[in-house]
Z-matrix of the N, CA and C atoms (Angstrom, degrees):
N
C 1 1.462
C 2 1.530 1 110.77
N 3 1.409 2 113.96 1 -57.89
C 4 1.617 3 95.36 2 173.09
C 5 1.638 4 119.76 3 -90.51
N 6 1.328 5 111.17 4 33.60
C 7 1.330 6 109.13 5 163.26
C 8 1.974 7 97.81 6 -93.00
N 9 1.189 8 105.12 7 -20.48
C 10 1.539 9 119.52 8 -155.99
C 11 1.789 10 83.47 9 -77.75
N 12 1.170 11 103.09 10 -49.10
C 13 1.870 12 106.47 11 -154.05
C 14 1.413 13 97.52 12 -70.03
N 15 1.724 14 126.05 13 -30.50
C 16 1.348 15 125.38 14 -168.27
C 17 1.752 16 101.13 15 -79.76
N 18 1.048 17 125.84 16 -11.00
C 19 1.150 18 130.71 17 -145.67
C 20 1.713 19 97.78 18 -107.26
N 21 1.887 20 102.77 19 -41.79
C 22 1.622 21 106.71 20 175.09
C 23 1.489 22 109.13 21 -61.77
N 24 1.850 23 107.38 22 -62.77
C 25 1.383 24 106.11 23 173.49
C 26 1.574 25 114.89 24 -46.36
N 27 1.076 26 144.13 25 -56.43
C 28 1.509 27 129.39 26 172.34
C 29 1.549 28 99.44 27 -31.39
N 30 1.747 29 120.96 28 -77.05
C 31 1.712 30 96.35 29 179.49
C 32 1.102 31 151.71 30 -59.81
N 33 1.719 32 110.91 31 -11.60
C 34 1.342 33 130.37 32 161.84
C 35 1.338 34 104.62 33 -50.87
N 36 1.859 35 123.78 34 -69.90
C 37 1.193 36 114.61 35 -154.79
C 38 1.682 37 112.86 36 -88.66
N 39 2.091 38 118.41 37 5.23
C 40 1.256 39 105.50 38 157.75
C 41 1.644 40 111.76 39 -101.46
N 42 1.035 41 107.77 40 27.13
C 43 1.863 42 122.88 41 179.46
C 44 2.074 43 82.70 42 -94.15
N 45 1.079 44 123.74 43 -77.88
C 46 1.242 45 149.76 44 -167.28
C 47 1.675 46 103.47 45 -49.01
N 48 1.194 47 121.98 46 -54.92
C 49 1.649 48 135.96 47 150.32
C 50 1.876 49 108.58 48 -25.44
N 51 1.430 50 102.70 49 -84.90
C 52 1.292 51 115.56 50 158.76
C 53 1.279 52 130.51 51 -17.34
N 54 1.547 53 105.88 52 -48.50
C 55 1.820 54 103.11 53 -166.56
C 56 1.301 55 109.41 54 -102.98
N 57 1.812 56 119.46 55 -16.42
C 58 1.399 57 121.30 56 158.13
C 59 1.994 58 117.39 57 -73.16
N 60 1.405 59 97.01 58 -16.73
C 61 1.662 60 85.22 59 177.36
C 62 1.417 61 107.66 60 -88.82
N 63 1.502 62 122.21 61 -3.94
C 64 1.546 63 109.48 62 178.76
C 65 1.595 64 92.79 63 -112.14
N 66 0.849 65 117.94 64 -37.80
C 67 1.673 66 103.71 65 173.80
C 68 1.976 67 103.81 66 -39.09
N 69 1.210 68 103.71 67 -70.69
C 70 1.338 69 115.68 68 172.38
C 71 1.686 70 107.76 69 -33.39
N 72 1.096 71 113.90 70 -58.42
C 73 1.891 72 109.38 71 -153.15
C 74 2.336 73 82.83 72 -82.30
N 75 1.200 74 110.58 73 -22.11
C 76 1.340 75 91.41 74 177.42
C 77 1.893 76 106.51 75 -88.09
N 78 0.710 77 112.93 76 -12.89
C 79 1.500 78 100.48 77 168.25
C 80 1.637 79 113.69 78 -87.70
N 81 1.307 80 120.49 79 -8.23
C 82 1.694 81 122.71 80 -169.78
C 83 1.845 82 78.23 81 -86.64
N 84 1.090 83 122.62 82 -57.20
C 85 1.506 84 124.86 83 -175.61
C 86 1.027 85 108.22 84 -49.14
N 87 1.258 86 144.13 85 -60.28
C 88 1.529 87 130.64 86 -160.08
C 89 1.449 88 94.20 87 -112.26
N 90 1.330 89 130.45 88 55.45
C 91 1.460 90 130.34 89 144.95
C 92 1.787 91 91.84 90 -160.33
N 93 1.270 92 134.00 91 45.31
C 94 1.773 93 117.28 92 168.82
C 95 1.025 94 96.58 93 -96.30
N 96 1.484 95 144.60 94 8.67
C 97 1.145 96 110.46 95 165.61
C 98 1.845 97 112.18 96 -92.69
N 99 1.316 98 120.98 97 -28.24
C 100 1.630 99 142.80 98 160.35
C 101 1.145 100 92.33 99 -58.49
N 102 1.178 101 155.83 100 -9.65
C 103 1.847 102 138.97 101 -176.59
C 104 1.758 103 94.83 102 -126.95
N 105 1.202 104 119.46 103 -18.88
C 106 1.832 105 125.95 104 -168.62
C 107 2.336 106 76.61 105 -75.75
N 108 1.550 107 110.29 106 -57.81
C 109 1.230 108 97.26 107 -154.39
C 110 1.642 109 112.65 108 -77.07
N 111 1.391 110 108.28 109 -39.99
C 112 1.460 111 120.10 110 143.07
C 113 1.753 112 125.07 111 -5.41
N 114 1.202 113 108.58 112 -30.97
C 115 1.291 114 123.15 113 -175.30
C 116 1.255 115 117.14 114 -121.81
N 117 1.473 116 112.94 115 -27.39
C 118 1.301 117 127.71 116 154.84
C 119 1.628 118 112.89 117 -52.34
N 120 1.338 119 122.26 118 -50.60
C 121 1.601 120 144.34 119 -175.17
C 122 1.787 121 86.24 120 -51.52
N 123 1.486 122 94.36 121 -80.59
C 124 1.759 123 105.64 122 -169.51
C 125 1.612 124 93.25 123 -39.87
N 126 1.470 125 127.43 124 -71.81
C 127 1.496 126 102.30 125 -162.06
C 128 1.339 127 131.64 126 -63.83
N 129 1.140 128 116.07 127 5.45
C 130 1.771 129 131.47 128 166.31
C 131 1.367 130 101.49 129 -78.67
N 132 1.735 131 122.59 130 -44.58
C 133 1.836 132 100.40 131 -161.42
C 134 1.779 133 87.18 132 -74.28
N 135 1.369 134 115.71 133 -35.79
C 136 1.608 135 94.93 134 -165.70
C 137 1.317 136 118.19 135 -87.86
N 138 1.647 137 118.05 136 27.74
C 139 1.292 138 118.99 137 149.62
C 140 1.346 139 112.11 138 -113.49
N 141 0.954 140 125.17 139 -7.77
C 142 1.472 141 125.76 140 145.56
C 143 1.482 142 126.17 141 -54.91
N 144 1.745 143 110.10 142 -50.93
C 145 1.084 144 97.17 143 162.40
C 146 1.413 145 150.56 144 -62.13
N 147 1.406 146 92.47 145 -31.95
C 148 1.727 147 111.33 146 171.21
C 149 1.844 148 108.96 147 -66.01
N 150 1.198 149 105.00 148 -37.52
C 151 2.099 150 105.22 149 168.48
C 152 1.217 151 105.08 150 -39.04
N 153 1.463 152 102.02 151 -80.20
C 154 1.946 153 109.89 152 -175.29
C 155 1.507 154 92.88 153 -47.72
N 156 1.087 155 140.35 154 -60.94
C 157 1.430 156 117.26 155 -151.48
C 158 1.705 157 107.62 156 -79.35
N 159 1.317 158 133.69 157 17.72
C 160 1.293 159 123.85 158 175.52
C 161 1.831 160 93.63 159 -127.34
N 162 1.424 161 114.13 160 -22.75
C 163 1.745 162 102.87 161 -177.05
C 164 1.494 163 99.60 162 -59.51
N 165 1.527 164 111.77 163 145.91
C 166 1.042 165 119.89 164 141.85
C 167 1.325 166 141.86 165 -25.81
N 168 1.289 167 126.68 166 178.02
C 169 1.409 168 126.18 167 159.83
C 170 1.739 169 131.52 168 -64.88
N 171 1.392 170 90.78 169 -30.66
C 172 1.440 171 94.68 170 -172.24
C 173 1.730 172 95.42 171 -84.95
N 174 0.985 173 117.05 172 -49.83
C 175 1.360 174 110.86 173 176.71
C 176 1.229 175 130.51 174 -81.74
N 177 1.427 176 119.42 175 25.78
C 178 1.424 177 146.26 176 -174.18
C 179 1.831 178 89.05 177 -113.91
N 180 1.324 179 104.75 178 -67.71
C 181 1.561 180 90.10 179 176.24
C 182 1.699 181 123.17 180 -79.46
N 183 1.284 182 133.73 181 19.03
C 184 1.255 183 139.25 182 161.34
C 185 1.786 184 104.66 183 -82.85
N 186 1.156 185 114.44 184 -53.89
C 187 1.170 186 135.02 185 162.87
C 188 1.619 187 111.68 186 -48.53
N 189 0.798 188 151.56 187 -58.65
C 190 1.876 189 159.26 188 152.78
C 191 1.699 190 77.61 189 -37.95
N 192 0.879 191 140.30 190 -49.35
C 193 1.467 192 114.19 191 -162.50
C 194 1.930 193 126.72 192 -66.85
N 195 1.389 194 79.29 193 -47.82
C 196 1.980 195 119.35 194 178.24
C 197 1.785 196 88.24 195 -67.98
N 198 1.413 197 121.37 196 -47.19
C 199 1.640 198 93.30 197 -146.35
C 200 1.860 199 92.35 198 -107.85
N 201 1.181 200 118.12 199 -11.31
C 202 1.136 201 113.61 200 171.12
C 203 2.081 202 143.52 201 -25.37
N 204 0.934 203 127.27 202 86.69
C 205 1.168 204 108.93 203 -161.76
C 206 1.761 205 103.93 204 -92.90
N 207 1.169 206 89.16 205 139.68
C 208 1.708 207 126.86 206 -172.92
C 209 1.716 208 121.88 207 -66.85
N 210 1.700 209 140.57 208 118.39
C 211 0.914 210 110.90 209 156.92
C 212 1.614 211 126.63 210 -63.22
N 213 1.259 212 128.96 211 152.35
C 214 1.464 213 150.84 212 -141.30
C 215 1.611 214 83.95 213 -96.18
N 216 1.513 215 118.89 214 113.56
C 217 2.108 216 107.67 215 166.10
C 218 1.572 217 95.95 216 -135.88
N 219 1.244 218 100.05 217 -168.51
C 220 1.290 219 120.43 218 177.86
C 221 2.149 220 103.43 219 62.45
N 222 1.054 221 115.16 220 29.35
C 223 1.494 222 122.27 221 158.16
C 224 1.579 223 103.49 222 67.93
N 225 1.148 224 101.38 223 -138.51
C 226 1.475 225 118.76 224 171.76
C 227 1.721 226 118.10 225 -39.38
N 228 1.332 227 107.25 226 -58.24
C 229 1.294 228 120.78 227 -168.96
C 230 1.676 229 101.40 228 -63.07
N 231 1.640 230 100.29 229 -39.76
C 232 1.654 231 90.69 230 -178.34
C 233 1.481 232 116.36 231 -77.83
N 234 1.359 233 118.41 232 -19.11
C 235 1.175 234 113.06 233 171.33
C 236 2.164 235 122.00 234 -72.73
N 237 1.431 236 103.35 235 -17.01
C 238 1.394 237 91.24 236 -177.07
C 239 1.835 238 92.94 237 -84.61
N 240 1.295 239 121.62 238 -23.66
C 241 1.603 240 102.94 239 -172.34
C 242 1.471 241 114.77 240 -87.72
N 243 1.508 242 110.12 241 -9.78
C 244 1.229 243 110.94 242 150.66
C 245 1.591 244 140.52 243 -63.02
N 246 1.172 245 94.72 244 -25.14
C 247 1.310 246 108.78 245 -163.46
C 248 1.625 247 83.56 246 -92.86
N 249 1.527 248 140.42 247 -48.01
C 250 1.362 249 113.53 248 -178.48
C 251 1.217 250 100.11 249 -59.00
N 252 1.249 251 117.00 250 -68.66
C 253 1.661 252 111.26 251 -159.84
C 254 1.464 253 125.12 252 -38.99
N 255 1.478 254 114.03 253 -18.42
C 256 1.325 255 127.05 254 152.51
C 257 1.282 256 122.92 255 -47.74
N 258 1.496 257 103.59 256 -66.90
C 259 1.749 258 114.21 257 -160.57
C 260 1.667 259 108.93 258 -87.27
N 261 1.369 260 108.78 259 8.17
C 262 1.421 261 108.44 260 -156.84
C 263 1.724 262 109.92 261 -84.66
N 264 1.013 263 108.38 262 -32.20
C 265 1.226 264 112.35 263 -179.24
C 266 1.539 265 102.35 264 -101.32
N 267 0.883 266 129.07 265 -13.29
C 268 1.789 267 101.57 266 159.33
C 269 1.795 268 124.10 267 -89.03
N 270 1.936 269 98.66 268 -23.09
C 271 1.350 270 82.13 269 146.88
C 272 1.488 271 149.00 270 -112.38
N 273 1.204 272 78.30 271 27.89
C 274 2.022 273 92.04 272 156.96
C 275 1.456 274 85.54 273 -88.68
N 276 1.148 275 135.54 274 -87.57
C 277 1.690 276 115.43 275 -168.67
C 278 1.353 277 123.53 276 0.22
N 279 1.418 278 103.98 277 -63.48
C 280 1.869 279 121.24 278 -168.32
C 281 1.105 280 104.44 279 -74.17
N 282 1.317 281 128.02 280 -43.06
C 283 1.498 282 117.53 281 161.46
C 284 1.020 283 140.01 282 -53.38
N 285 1.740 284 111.20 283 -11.95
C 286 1.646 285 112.57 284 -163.72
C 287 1.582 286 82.93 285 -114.96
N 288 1.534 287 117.34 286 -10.27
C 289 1.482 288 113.25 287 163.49
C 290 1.408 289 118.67 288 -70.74
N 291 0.954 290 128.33 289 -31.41
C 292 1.745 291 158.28 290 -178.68
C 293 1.520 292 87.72 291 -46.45
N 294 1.567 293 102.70 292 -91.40
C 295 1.162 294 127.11 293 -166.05
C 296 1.551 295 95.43 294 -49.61
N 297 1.195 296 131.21 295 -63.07
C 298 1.317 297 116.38 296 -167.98
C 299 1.122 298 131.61 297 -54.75
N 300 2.043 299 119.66 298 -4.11
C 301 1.074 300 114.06 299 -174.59
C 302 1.560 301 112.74 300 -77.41
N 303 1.403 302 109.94 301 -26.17
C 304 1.963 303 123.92 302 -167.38
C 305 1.417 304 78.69 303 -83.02
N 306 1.411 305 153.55 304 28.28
C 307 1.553 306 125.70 305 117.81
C 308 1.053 307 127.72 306 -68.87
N 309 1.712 308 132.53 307 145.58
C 310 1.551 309 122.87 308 132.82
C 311 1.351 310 127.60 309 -27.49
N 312 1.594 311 100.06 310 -44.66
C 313 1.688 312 96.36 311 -155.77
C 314 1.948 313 92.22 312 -133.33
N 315 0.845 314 77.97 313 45.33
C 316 1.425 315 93.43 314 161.94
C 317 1.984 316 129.91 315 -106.02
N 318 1.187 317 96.42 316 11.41
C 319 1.348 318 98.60 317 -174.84
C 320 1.825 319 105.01 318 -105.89
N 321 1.388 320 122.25 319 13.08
C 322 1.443 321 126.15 320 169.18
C 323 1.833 322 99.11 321 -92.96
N 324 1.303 323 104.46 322 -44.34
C 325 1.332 324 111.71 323 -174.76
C 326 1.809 325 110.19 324 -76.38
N 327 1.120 326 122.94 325 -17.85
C 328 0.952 327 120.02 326 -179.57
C 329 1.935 328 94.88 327 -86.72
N 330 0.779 329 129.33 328 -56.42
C 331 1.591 330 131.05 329 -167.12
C 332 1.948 331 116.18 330 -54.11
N 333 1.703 332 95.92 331 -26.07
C 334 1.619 333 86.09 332 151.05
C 335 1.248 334 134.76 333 -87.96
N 336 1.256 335 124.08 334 -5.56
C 337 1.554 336 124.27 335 163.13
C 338 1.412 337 104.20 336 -47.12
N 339 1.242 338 163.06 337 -100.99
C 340 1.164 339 142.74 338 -167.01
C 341 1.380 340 125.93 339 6.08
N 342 2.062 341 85.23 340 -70.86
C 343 1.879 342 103.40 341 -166.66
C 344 1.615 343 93.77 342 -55.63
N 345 0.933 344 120.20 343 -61.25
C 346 1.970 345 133.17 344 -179.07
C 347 1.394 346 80.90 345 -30.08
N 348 1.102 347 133.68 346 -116.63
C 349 1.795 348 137.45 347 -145.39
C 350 1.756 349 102.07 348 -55.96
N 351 1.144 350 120.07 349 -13.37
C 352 1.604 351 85.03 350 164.47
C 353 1.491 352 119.34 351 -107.91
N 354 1.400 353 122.95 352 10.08
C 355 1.308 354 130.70 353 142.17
C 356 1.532 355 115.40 354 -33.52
N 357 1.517 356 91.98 355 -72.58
C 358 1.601 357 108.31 356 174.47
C 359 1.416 358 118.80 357 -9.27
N 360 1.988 359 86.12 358 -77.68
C 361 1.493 360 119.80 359 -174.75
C 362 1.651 361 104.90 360 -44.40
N 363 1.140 362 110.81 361 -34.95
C 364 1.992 363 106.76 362 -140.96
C 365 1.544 364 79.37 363 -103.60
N 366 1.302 365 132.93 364 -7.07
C 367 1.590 366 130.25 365 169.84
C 368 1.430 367 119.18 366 -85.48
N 369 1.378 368 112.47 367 -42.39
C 370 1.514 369 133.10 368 144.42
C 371 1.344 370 120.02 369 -13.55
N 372 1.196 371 102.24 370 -82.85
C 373 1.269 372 129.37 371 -163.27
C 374 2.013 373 97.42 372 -74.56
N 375 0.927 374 108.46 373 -54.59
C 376 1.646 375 105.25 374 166.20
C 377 1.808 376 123.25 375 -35.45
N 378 1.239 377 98.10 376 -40.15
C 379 1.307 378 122.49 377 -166.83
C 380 1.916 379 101.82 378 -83.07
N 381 1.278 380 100.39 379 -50.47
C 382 1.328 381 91.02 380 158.08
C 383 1.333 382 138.93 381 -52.78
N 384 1.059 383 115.77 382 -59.05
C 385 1.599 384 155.13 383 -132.42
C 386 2.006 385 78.21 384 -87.15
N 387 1.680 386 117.02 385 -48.85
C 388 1.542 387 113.74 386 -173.38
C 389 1.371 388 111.16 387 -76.41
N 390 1.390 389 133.68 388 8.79
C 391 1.494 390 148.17 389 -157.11
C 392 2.068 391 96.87 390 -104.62
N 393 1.207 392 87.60 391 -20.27
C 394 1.689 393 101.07 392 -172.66
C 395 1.503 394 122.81 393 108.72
N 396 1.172 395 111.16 394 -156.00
C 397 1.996 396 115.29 395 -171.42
C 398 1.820 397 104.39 396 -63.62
N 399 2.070 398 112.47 397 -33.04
C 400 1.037 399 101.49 398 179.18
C 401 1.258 400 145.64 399 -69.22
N 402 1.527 401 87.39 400 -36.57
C 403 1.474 402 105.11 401 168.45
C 404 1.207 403 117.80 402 -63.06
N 405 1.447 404 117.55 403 -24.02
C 406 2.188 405 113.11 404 -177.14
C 407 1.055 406 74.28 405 -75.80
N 408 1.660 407 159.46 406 -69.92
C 409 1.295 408 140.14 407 -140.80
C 410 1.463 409 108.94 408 -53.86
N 411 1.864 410 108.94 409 -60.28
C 412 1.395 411 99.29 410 165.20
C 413 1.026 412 141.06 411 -49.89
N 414 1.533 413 120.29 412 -14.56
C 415 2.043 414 110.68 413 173.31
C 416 0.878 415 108.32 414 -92.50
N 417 1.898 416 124.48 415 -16.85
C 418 1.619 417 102.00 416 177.17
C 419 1.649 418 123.30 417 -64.21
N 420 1.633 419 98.24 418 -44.14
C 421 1.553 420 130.00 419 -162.67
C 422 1.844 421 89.34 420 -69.20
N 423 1.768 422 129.35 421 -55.76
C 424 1.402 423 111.12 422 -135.14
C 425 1.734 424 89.03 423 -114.88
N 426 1.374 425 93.35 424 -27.19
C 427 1.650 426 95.22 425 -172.33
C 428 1.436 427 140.22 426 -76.97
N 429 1.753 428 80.99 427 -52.32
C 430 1.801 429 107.07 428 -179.53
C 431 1.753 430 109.73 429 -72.02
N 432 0.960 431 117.43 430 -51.83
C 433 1.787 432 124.83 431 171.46
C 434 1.881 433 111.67 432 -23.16
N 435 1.441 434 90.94 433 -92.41
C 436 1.768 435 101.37 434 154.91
C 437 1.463 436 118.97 435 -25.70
N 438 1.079 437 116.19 436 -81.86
C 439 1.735 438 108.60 437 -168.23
C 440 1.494 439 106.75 438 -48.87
N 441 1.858 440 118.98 439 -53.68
C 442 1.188 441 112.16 440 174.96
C 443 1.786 442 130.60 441 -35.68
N 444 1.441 443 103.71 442 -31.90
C 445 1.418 444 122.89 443 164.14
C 446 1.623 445 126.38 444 -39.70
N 447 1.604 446 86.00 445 -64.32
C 448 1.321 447 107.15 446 -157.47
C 449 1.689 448 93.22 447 -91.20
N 450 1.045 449 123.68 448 -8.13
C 451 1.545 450 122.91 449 178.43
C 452 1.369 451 117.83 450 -77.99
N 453 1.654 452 92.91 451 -30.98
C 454 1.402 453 110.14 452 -175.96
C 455 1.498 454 101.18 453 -67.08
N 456 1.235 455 136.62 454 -71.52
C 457 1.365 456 137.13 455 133.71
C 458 1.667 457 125.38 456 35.93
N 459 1.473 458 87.99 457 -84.58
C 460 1.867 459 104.19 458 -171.84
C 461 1.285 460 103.96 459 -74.25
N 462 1.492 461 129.70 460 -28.59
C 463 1.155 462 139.53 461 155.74
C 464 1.519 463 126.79 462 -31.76
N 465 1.276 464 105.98 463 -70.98
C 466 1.722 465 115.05 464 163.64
C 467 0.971 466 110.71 465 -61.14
N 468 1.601 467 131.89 466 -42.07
C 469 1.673 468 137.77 467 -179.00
C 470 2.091 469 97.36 468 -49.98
N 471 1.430 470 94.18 469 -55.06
C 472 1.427 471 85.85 470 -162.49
C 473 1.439 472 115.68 471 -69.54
N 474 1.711 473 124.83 472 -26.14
C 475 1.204 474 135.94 473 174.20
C 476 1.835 475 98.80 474 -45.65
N 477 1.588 476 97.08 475 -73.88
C 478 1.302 477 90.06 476 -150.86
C 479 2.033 478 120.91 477 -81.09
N 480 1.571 479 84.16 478 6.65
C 481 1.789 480 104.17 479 168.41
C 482 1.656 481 97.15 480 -55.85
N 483 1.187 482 98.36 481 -60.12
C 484 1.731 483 108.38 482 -157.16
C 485 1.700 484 105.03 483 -65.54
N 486 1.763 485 97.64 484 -30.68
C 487 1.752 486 82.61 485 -177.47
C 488 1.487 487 108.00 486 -92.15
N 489 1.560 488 129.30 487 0.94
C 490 1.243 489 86.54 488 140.96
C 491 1.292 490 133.39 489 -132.63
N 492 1.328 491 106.94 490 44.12
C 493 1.930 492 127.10 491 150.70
C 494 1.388 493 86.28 492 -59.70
N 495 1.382 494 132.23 493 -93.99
C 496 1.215 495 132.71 494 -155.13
C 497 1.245 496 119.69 495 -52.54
N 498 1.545 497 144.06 496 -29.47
C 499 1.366 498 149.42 497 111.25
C 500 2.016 499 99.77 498 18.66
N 501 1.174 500 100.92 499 -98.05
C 502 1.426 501 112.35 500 160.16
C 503 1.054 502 146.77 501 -19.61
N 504 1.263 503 102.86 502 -57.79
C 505 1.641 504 123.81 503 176.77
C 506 1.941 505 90.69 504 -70.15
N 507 1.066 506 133.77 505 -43.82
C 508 1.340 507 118.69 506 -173.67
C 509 1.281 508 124.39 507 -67.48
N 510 1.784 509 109.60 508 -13.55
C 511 1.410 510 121.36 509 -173.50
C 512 1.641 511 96.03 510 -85.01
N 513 0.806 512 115.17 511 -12.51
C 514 2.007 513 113.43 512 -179.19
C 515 1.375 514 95.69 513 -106.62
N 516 1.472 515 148.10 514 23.23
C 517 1.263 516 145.12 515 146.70
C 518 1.552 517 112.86 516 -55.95
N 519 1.150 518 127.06 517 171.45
C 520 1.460 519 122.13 518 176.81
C 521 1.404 520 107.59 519 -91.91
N 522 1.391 521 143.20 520 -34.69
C 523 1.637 522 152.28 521 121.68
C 524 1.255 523 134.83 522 -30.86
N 525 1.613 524 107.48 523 -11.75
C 526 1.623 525 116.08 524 -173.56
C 527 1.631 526 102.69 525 -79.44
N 528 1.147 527 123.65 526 142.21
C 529 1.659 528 123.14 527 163.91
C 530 1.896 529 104.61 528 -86.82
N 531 1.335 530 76.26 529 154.54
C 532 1.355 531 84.95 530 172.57
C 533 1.532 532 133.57 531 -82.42
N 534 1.228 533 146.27 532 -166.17
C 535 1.389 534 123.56 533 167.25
C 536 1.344 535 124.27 534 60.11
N 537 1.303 536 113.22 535 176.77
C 538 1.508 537 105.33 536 153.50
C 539 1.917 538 101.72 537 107.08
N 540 1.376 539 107.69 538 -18.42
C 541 1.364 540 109.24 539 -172.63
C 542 1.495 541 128.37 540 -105.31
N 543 1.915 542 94.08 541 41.55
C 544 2.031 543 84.83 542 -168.06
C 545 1.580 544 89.78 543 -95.70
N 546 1.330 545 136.97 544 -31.29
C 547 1.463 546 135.79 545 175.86
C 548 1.367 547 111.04 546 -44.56
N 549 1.343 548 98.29 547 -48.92
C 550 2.289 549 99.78 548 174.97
C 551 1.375 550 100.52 549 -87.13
N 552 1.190 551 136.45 550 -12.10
C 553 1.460 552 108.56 551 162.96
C 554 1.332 553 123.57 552 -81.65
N 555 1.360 554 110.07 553 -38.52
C 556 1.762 555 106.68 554 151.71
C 557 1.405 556 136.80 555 -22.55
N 558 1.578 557 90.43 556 -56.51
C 559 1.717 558 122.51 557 176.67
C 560 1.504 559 97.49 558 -47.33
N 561 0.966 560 109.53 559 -78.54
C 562 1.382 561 144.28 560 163.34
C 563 2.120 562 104.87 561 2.95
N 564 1.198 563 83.42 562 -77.22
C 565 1.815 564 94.83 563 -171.37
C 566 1.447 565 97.28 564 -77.79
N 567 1.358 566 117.89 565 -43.18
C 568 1.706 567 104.33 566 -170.77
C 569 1.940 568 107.66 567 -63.37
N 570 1.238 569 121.96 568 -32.38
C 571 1.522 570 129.17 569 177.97
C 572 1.485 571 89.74 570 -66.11
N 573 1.566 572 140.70 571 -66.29
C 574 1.319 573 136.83 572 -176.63
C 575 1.614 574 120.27 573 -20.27
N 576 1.406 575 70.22 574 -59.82
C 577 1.666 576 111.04 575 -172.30
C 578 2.287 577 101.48 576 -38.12
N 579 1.498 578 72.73 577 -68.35
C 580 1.577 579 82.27 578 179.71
C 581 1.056 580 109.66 579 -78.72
N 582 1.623 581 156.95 580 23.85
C 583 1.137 582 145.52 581 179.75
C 584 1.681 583 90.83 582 -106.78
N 585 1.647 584 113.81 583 -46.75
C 586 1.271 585 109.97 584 -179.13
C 587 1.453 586 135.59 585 -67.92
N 588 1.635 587 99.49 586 4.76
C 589 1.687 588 109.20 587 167.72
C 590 0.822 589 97.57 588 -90.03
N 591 1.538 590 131.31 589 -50.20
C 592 1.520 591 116.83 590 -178.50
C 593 1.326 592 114.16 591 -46.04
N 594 1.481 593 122.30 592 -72.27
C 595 1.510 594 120.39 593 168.53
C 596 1.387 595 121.39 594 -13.10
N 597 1.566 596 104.34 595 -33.84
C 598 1.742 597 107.53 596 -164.37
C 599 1.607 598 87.13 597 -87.51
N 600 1.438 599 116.69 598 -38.04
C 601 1.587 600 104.00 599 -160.15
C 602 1.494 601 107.59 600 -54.60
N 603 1.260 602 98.08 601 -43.60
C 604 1.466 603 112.13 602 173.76
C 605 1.690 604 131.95 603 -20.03
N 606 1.194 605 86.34 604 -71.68
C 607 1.643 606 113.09 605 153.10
C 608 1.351 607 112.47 606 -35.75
N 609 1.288 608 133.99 607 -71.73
C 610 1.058 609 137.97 608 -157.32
C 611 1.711 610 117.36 609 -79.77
N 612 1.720 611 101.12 610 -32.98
C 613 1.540 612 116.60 611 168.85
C 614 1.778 613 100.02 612 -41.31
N 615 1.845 614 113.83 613 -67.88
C 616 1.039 615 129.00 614 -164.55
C 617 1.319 616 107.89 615 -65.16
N 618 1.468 617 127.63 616 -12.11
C 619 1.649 618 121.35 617 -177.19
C 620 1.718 619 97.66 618 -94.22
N 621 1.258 620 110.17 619 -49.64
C 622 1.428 621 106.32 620 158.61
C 623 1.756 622 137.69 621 -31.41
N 624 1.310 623 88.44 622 -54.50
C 625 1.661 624 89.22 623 173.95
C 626 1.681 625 122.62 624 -89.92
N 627 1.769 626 93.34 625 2.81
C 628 1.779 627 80.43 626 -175.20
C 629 1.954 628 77.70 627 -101.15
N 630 0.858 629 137.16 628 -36.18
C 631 1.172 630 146.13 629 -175.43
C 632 1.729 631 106.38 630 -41.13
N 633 1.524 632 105.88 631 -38.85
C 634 1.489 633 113.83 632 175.59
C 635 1.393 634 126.15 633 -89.72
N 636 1.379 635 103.31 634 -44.57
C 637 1.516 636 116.99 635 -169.51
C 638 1.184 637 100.06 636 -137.26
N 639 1.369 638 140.09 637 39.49
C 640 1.620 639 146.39 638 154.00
C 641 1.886 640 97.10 639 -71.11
N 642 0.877 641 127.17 640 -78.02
C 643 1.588 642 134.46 641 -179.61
C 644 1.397 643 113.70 642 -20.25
N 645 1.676 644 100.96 643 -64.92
C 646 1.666 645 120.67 644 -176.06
C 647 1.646 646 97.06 645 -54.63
N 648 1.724 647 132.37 646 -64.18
C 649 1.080 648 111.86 647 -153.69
C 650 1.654 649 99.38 648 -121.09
N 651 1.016 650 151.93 649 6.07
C 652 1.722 651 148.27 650 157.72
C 653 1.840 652 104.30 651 -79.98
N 654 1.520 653 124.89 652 -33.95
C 655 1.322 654 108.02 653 178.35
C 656 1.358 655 113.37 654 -97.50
């Protein structure tokens, strides 16, 4: 009998083995292209990081200039130009994702937007991280939050840029029909639509937290 019971539990827990490795390999399938750019993102911050860590001095402090983040003054007023200068460059990103989707061959150019913003990030965070123990405190708390936001963002921007560049690109096949694409262009702007609140939340995450704890850990 308990040779019997050791023998079920063995198939229980390679029954259980089994249904987490295809659960798993079916979610790598219907999200590799969100985990293909995902990795794309990561290999931008750690070539970012490796930049700062081989520039020089002089271009170590040109760089401290560009990536520097600011305590938040002047009240109200400083908080709305903060908040663009925040959101501004990820939505120029999404916009130039926008636009890139009404290409054919716009879906190569759309797939480095990622690597582009996590350069950024992984230069950022370098720049901190050489300031000492405070500054890693500051990129986890003021830096990393925000970008994670807005990454999330350029991410979907760039997914669904490319699907419908390629959308397109099939209508100029010699077999492709024409027409047929005002339902995905709909699709299209309403997903935009919502990618660029996120972008905005973004903004506002980062005006929030320098707004709280900019003082305590940037001065």
């Amino acid at each position: 009998m308990k040779e019997r019971t050791n023998s079920e539990r063995l198939n229980f827990a390679s029954g259980n083995a089994a249904k987490t490795m295809k659960s798993w390999a079916e979610f790598i399938a219907d999200n590799r292209l969100l985990l293909l750019f995902t990795i794309v993102f990561m290999v931008g911050a750690l070539i970012g990081v490796m930049v700062f860590a081989l520039s020089n001095t002089l271009i170590s402090g040109e760089l401290a200039t560009i990536l520097e983040v600011r305590v938040i003054i002047d009240g109200f007023r400083g908080g709305i130009t903060a908040l663009f200068s925040s959101c501004f460059s990820t939505l120029f990103l999404l916009s130039f994702l926008f636009v890139l989707g009404f290409s054919a061959c716009g879906a190569p150019f759309a797939a480095v937007v990622p690597l582009f913003f996590g350069i950024g990030l992984g230069l950022t965070e370098a720049y901190y991280a050489s300031t000492g123990f405070k500054g890693m405190v500051a990129a986890a708390i003021l830096i990393i939050p925000h970008y994670i936001i807005a990454a999330t963002a350029l991410l979907f921007g760039s997914m669904e840029s490319i699907r419908m560049s390629v959308l397109l690109s099939r209508q100029l096949l010699p077999n492709g029909g024409i027409g047929g694409l005002w339902q995905d262009f709909k699709l299209y702007c309403v997903r935009f639509l919502v990618y660029f609140c996120i972008a905005f939340s973004s903004g506002v995450a980062d005006v929030c937290l320098r707004l709280l704890l900019g003082k305590v850990l940037l001065e």
